[in-house]
VMD Tcl script that builds the backbone (N, CA, C; Angstrom):
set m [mol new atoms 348]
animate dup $m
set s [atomselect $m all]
$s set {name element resname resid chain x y z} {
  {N N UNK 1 A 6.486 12.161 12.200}
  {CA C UNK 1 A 6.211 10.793 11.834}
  {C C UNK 1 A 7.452 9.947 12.084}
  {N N UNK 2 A 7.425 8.934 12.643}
  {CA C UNK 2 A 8.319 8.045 12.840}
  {C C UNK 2 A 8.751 7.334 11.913}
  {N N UNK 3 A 9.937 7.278 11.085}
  {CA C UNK 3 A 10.266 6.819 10.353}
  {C C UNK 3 A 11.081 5.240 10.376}
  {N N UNK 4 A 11.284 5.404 11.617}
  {CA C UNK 4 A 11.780 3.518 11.995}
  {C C UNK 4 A 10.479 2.799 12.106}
  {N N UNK 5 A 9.268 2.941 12.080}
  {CA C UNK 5 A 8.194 2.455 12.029}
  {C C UNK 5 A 7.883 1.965 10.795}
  {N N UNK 6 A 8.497 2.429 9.752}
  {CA C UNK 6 A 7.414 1.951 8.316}
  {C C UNK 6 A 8.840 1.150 7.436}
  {N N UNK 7 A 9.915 0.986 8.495}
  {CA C UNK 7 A 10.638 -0.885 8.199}
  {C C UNK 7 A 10.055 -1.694 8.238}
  {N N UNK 8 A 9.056 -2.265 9.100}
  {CA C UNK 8 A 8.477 -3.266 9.112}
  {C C UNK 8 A 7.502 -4.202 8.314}
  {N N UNK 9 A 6.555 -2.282 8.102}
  {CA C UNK 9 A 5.527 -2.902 6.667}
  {C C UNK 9 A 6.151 -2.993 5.672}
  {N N UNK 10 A 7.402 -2.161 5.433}
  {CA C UNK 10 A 8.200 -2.158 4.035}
  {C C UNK 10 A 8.671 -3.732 3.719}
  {N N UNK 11 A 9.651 -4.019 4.731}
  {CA C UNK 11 A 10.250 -5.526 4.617}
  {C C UNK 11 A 8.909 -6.608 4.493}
  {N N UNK 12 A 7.845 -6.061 5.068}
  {CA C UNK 12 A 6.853 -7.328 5.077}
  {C C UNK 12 A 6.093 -7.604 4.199}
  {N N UNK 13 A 5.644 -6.287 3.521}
  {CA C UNK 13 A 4.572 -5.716 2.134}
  {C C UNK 13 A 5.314 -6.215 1.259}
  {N N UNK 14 A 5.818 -4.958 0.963}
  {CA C UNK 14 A 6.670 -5.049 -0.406}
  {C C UNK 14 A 7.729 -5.740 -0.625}
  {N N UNK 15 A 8.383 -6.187 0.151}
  {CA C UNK 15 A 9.620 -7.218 -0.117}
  {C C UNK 15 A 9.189 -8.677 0.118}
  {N N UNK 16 A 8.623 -9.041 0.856}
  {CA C UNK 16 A 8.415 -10.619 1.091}
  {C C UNK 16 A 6.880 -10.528 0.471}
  {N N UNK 17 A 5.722 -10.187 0.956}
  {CA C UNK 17 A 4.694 -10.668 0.335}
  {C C UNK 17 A 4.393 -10.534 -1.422}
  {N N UNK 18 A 4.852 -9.187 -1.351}
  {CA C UNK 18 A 4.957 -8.662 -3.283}
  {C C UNK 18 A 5.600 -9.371 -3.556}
  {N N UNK 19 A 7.160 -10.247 -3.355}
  {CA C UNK 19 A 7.812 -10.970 -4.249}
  {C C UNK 19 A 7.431 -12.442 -3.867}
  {N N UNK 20 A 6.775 -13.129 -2.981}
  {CA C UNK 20 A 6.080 -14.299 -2.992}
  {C C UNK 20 A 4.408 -14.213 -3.844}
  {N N UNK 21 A 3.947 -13.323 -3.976}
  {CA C UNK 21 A 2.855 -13.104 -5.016}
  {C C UNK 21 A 3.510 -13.473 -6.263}
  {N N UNK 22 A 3.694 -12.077 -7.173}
  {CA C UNK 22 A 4.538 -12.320 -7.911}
  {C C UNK 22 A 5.071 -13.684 -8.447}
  {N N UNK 23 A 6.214 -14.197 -7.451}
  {CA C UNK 23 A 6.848 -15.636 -7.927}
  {C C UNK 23 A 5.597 -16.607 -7.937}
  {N N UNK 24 A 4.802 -16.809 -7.360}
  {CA C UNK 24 A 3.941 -17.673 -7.104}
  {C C UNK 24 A 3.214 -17.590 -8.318}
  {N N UNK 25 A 2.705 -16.708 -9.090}
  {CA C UNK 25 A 1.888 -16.436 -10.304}
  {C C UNK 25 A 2.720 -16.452 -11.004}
  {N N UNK 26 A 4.128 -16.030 -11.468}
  {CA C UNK 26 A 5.249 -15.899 -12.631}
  {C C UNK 26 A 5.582 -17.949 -12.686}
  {N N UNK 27 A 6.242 -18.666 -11.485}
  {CA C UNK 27 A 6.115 -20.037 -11.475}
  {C C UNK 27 A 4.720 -21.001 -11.911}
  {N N UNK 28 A 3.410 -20.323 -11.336}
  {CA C UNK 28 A 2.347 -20.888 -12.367}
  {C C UNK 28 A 2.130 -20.751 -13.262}
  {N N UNK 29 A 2.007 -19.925 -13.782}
  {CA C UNK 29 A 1.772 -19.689 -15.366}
  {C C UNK 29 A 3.035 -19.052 -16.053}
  {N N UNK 30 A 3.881 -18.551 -16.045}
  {CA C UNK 30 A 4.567 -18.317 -17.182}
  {C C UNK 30 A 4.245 -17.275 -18.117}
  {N N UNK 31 A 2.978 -16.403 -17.783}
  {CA C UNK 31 A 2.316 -15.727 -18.850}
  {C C UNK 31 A 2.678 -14.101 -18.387}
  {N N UNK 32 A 2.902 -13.564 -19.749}
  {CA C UNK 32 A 3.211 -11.993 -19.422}
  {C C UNK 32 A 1.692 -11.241 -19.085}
  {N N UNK 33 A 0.593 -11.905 -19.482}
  {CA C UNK 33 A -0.884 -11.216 -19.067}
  {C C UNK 33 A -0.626 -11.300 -17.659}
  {N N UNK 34 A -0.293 -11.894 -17.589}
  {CA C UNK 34 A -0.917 -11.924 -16.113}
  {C C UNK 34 A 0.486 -11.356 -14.943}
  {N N UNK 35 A 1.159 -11.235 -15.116}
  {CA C UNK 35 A 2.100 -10.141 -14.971}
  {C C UNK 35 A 1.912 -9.035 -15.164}
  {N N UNK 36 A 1.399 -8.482 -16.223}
  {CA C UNK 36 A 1.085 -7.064 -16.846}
  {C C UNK 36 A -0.482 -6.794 -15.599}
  {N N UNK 37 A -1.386 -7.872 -15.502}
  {CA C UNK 37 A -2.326 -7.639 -14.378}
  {C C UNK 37 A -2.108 -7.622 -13.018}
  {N N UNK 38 A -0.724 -7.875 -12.905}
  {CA C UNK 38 A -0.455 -7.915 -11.644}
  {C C UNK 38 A 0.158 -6.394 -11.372}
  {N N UNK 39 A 0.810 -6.308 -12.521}
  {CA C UNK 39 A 1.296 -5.008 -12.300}
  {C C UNK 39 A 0.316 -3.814 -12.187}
  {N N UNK 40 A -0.878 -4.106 -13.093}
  {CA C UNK 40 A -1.855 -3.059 -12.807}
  {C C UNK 40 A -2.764 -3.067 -11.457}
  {N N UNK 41 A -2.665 -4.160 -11.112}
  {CA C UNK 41 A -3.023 -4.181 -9.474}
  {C C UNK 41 A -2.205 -3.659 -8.660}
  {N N UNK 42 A -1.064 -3.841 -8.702}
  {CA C UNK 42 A 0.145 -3.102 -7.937}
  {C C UNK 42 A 0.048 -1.663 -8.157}
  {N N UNK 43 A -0.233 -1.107 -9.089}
  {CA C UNK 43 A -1.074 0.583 -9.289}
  {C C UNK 43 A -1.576 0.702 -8.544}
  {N N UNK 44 A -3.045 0.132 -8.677}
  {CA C UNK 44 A -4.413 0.239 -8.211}
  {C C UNK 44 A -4.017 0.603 -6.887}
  {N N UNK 45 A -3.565 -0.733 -6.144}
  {CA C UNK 45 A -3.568 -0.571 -4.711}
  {C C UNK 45 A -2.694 0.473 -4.081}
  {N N UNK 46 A -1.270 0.613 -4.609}
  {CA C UNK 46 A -0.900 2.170 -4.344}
  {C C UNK 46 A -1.571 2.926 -4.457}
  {N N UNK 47 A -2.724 3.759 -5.448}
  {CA C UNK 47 A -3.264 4.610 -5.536}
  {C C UNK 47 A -4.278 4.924 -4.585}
  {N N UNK 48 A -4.993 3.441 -4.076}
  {CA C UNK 48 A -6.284 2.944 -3.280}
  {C C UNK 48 A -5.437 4.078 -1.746}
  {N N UNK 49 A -4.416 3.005 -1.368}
  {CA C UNK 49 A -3.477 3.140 -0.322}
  {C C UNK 49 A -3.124 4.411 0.531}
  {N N UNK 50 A -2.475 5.642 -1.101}
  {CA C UNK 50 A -1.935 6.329 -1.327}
  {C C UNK 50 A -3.236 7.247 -0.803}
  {N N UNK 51 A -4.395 7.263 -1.590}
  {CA C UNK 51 A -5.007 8.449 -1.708}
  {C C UNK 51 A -6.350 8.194 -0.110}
  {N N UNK 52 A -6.520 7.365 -0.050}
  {CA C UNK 52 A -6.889 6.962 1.347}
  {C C UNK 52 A -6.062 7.748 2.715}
  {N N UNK 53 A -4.762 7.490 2.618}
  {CA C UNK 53 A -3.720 8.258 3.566}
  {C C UNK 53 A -3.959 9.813 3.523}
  {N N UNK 54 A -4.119 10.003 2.071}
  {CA C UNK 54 A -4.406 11.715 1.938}
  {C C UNK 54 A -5.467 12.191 2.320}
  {N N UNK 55 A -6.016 11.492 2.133}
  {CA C UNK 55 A -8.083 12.340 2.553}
  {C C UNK 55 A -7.652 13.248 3.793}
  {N N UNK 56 A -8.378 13.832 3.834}
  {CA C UNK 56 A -8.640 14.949 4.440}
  {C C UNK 56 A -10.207 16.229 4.440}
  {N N UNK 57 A -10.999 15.924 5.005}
  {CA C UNK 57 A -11.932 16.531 4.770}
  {C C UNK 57 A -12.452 16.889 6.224}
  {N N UNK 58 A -13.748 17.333 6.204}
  {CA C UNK 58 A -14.591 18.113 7.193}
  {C C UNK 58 A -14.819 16.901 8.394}
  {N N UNK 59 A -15.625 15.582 7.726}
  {CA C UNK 59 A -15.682 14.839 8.825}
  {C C UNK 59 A -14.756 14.316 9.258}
  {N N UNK 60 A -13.409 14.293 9.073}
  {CA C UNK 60 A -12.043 13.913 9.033}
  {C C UNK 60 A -11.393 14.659 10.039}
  {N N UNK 61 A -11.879 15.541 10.408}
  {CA C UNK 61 A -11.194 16.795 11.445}
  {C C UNK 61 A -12.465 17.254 12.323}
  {N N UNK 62 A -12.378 17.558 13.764}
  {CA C UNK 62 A -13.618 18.269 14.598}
  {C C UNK 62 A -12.613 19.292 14.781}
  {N N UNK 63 A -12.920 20.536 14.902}
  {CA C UNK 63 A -12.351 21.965 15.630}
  {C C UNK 63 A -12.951 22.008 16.915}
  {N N UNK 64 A -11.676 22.977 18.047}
  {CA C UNK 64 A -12.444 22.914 19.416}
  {C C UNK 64 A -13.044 24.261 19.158}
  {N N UNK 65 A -14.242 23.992 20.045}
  {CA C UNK 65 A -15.488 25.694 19.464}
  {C C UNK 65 A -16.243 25.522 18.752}
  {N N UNK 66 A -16.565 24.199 17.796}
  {CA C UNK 66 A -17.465 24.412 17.093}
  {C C UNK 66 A -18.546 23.434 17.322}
  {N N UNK 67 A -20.018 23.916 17.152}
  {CA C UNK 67 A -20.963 23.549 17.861}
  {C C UNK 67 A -20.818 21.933 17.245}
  {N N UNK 68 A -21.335 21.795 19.001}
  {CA C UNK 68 A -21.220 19.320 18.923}
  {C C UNK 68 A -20.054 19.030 19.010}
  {N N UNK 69 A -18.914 19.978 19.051}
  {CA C UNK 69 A -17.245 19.221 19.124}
  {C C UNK 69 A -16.672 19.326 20.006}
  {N N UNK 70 A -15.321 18.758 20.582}
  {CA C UNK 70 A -14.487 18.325 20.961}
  {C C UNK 70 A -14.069 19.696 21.636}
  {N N UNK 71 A -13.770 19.841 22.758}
  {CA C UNK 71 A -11.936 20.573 23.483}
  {C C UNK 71 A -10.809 20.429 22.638}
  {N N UNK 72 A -11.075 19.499 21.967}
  {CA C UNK 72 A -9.636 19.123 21.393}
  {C C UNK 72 A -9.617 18.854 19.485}
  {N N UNK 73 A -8.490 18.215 19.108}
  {CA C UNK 73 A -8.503 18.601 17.615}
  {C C UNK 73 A -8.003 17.189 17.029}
  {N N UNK 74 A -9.044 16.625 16.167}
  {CA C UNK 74 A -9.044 14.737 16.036}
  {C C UNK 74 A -8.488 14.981 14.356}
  {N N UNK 75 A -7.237 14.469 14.061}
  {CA C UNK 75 A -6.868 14.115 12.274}
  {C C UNK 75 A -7.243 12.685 12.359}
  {N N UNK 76 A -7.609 12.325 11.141}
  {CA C UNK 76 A -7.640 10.500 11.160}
  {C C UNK 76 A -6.389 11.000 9.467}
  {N N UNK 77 A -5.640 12.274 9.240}
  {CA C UNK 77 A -5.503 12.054 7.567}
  {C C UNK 77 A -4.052 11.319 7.490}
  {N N UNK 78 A -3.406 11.249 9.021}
  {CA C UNK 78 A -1.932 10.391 8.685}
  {C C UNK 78 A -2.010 9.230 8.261}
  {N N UNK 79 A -0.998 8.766 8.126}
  {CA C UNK 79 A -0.785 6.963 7.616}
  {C C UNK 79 A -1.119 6.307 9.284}
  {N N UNK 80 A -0.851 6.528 10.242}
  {CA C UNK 80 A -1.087 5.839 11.414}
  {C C UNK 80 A -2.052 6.682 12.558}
  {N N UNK 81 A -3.081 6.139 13.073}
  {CA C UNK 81 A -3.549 7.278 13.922}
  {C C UNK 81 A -3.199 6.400 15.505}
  {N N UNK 82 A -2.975 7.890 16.270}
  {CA C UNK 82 A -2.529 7.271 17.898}
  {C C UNK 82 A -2.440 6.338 18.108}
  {N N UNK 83 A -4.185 5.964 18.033}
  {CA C UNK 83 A -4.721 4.773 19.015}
  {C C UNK 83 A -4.350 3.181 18.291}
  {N N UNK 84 A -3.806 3.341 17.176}
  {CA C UNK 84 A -3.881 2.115 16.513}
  {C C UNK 84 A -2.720 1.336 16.927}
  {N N UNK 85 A -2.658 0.347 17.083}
  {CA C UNK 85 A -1.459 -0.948 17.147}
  {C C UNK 85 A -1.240 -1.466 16.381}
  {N N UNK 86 A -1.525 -1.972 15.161}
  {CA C UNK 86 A -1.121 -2.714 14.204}
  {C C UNK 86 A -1.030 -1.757 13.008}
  {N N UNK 87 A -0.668 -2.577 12.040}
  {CA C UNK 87 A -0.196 -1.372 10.317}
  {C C UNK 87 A -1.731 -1.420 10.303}
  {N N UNK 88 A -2.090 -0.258 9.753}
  {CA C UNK 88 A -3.061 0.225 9.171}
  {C C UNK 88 A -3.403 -0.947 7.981}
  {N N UNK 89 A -4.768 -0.551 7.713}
  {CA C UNK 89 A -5.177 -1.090 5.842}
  {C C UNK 89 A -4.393 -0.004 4.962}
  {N N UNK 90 A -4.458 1.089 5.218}
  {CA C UNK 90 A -3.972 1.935 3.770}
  {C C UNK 90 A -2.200 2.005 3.893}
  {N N UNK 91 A -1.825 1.492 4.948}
  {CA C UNK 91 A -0.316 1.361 5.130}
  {C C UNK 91 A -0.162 -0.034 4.516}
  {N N UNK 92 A -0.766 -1.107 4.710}
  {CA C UNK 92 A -0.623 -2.139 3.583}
  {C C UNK 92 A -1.225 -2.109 2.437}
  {N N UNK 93 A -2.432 -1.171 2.033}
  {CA C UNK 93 A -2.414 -1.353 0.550}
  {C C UNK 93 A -1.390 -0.627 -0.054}
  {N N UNK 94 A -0.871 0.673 0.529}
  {CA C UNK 94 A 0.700 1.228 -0.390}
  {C C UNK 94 A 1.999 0.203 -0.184}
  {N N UNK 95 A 2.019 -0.237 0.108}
  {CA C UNK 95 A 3.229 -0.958 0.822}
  {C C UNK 95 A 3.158 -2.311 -0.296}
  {N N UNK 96 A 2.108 -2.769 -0.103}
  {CA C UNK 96 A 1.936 -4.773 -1.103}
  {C C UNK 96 A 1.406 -4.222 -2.674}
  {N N UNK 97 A 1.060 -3.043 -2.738}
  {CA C UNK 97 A 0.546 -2.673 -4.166}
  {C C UNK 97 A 2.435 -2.383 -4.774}
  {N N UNK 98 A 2.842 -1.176 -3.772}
  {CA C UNK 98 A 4.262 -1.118 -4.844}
  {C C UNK 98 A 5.009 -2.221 -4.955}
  {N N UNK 99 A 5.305 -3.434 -3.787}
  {CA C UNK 99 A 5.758 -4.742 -3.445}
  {C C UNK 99 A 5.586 -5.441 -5.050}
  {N N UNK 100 A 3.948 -5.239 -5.517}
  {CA C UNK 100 A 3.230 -5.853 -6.750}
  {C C UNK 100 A 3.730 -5.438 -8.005}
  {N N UNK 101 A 4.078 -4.260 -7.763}
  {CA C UNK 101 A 4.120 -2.911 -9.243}
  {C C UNK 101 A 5.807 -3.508 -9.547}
  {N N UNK 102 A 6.295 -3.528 -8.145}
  {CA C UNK 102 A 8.141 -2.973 -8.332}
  {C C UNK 102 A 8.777 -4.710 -9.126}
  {N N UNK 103 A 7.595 -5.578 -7.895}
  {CA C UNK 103 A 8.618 -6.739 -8.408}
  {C C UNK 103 A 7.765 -7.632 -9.931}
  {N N UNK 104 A 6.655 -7.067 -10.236}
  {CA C UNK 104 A 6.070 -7.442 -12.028}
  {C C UNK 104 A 7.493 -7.001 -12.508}
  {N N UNK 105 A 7.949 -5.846 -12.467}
  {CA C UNK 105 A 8.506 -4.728 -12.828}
  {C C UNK 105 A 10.289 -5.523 -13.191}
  {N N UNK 106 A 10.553 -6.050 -11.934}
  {CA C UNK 106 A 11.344 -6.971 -12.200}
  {C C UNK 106 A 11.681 -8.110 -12.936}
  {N N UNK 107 A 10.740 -8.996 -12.874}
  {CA C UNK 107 A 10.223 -9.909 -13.465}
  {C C UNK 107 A 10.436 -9.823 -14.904}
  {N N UNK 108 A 9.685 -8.587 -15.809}
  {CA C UNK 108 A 9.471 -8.026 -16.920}
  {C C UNK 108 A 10.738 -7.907 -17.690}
  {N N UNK 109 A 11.626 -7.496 -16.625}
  {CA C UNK 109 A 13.052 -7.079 -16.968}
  {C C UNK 109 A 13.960 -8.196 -17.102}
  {N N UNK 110 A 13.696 -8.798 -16.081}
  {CA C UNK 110 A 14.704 -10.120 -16.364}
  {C C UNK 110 A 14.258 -11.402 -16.691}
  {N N UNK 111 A 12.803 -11.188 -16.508}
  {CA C UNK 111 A 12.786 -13.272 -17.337}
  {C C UNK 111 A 11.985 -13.031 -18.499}
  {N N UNK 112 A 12.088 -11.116 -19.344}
  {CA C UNK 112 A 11.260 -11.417 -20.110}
  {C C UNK 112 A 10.978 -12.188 -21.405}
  {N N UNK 113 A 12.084 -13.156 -21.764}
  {CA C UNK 113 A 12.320 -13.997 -22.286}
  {C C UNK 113 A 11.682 -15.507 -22.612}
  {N N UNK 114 A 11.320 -15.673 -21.094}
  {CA C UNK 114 A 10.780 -16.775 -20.702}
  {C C UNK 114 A 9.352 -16.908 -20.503}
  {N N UNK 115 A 8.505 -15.592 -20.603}
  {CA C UNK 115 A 7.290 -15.482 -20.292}
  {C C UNK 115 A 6.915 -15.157 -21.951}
  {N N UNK 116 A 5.687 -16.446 -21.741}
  {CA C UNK 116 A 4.232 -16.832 -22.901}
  {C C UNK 116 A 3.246 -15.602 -23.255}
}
mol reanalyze $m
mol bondsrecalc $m
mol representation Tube
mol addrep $m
């Protein structure tokens, strides 16, 4: 797996879009609910993200030899498959869910003072 590849969604997900969410809802309202819901969305979608990337099952894989299949041997279970050009969906739901989780997370910590 290429690991200079998943700078891009990182800086784009989780650092700029998670902390323009975030600020954008922490500057409107002021309210720790809705922080605390943001943060549980920032779960969610890691988990969504996360466990999407993992699947792995029967229709998920053809074997060569077995009757109706392929010469060859198809995974869809990585974070990126071959043919794709752009970030995946489950590479941006892990990526803008922790973006969501890390910077509530922040937020919580340092303006929790200021939040209703």
């Amino acid at each position: 797996m290429n690991l200079d590849a998943l700078w891009k969604p990182v800086v784009l997900y989780t650092g700029l879009s998670g902390l323009l969410t975030v600020g954008a809802v922490y500057l409107a309202t002021h309210s720790g609910m809705y922080m605390l819901g943001l943060t549980g969305v920032g779960v969610l979608l890691v988990v969504l993200g996360g466990g999407a990337a993992g699947q792995m099952g029967p229709s998920n894989v053809e074997h060569a030899g077995e009757k109706g299949g392929t010469n060859r041997v198809v995974s869809n279970a990585g974070l990126w498959s071959p043919v794709e050009t752009d970030t995946s969906l489950r590479v941006t739901l892990l990526f803008y869910g922790a973006g969501l989780f890390l910077w509530s997370l922040v937020v919580f910590g340092v303006l929790r003072d200021t939040l209703v």
